[in-house]
C-alpha positions as CSV (number, residue, x, y, z in Angstrom):
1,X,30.0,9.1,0.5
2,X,27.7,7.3,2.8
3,X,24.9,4.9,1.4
4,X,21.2,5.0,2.5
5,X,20.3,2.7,5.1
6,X,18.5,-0.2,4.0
7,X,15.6,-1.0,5.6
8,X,15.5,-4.1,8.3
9,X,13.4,-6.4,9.7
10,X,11.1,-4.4,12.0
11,X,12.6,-5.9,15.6
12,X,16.3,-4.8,14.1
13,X,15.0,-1.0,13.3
14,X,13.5,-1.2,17.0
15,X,16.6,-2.5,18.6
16,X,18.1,0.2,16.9
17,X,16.0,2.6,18.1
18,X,16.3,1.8,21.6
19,X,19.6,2.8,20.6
20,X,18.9,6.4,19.8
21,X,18.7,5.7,15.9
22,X,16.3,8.3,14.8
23,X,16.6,7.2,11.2
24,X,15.0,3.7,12.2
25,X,12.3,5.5,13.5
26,X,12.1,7.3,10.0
27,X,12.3,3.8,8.1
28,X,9.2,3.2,10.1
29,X,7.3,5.4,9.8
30,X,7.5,5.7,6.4
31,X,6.8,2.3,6.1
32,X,3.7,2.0,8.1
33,X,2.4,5.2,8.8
34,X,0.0,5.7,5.4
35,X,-1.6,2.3,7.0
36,X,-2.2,3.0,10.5
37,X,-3.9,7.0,9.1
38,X,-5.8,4.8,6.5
39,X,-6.8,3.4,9.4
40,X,-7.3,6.2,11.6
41,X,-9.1,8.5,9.2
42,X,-11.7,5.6,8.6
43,X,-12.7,5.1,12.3
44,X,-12.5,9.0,13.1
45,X,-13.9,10.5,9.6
46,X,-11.4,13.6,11.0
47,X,-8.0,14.0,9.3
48,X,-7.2,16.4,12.2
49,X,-7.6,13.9,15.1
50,X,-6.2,11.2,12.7
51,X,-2.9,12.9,12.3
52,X,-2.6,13.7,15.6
53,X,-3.5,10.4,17.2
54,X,-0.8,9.2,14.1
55,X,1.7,11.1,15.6
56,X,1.2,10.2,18.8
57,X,1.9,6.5,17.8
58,X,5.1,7.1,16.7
59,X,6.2,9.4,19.5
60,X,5.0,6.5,21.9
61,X,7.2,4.1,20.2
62,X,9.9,6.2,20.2
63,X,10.6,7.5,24.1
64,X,9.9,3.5,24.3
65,X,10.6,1.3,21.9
66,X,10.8,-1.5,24.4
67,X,7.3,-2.0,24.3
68,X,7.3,-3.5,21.4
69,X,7.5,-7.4,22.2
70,X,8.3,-8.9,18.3
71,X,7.5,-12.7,20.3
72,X,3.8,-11.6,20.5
73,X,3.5,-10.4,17.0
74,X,4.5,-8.1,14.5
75,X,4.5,-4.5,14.5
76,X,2.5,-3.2,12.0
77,X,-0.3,-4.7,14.1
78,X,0.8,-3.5,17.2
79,X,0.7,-0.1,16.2
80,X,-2.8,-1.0,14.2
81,X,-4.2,-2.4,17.7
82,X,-2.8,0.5,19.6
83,X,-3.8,2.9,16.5
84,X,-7.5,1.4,16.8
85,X,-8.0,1.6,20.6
86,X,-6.9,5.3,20.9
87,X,-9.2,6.1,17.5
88,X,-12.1,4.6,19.7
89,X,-11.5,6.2,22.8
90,X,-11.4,9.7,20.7
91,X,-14.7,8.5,19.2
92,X,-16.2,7.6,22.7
93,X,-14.7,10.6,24.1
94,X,-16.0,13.2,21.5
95,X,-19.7,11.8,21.6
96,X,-20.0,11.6,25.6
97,X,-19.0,15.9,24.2
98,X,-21.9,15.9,21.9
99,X,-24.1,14.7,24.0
100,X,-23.5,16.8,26.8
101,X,-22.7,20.2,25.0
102,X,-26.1,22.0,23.0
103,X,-25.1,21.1,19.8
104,X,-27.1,22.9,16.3
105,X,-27.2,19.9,15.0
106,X,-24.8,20.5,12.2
107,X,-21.6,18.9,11.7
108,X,-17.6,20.1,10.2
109,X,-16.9,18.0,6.7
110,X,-13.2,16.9,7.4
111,X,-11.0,18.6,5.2
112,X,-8.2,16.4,3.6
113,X,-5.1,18.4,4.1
114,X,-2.9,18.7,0.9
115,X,-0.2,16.8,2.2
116,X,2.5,16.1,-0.6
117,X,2.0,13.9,-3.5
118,X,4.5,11.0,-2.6
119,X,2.8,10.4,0.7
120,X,-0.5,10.2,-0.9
121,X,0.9,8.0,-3.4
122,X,2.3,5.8,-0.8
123,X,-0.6,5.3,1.1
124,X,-2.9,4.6,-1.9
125,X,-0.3,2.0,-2.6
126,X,-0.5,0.5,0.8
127,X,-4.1,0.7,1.2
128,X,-4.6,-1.2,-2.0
129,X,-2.3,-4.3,-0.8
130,X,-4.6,-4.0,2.2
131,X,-7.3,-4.2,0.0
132,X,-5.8,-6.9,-2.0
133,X,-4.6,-8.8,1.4
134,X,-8.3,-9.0,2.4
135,X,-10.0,-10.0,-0.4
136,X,-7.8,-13.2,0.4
137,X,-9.4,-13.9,3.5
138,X,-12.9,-15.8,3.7
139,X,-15.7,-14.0,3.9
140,X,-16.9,-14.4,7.6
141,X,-13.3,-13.7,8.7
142,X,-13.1,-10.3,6.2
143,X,-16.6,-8.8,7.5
144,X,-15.0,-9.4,11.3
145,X,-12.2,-7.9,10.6
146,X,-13.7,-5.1,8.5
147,X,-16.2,-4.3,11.3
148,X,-13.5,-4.1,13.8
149,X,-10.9,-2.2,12.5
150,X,-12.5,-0.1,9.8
151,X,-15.7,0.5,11.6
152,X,-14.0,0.4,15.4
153,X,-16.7,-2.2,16.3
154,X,-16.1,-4.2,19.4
155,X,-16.4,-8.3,19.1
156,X,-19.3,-8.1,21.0
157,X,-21.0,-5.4,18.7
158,X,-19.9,-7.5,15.5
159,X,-21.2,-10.8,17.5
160,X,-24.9,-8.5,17.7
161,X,-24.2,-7.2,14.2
162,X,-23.7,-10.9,12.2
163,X,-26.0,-13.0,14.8
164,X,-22.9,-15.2,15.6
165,X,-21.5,-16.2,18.8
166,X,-18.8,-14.6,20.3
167,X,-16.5,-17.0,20.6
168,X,-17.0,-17.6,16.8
169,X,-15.9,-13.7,16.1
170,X,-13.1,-14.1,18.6
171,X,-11.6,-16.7,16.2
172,X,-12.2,-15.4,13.0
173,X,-10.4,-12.6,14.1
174,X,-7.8,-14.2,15.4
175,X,-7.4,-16.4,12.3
176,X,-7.6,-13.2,9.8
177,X,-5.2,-11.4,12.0
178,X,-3.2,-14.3,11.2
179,X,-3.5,-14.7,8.1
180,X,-3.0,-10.6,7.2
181,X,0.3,-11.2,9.5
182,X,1.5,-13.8,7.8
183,X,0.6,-12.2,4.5
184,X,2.6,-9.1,5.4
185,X,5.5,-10.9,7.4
186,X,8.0,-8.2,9.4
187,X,8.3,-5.7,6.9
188,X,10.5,-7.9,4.6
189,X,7.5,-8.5,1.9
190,X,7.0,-5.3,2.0
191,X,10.6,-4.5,0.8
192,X,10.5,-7.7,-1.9
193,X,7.5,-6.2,-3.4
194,X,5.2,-9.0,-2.3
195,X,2.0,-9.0,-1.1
């Protein structure tokens, strides 16, 4: 009888994934992926596009791993960054479509897809240690990172948006990032049940 593999820091699961080891890449994506659609769905408001930019992610990280630099930062907002970007480019894409196609000027409702109950579970779990991870930051840096992430707001939109220079949302930013990093580690909270 063999025993499940526990999960690892997030740089051993991708060394072991350079190493063929489809099971790290299983670890995480269970691990992360109810985030990054969170995520996703927020910025796109399309579960469609989500799921497929979703799976995207984790098909780029595994035909290369390597990518992945754990000196620069963590994972989880790696992806998130990389998540983000692609959610915006979709956006930017889609409306350059709108704009040039004759639209009616109605609009699909996304339609949640049933998905199984565990997942959902898991990523109301995760989304409310996001919640609770941001209600820890300072106000100023929350509404940054809020505006950026959830709302796929460039710093130079938020720096419009909130009246403050740029150079102030750069940092808050920069600091929340931080902070949520240091908050939720390598993965190894996560597995403690902190955070």
């Amino acid at each position: 009888m063999t025993l499940p593999l526990q999960p690892g820091p997030d740089a051993a699961l991708v060394e072991r994934m350079v190493a063929g080891d489809e099971s790290a890449l299983s670890t995480l994506y269970d691990r992360y992926s109810g985030m990054l659609f969170s995520m996703l769905v927020r910025i796109l408001k399309d579960t469609s596009a989500a799921e497929e930019i979703l799976q995207d992610l984790f098909l780029q990280l595994w035909r290369n791993p390597s990518r992945f630099d754990p000196s620069r930062g963590s994972l989880p907002a790696w992806l998130l960054v990389i998540g983000r970007n692609r959610a915006i480019s979709r956006l930017r894409s889609r409306e350059r479509r709108e704009v040039s196609e004759d639209s009616e000027g109605f609009s699909m409702e996304s339609i949640p897809s049933p998905g199984n109950i565990e997942e959902e579970a898991q990523r109301s779990q995760l989304a409310q240690r996001l919640k609770s991870a941001m209600a820890t930051l300072p106000p100023e840096q929350r509404e940054a990172v809020e505006l950026a992430y959830f709302e796929g707001m460039s710093q130079t939109e938020i720096a419009a948006r909130t009246g403050s220079p740029l150079g102030t949302v750069k940092s808050r930013v920069r600091a929340a990032m931080q902070s949520l990093k240091e908050r939720f580690g390598d993965g190894t909270a996560r597995q403690s049940g902190r955070l």
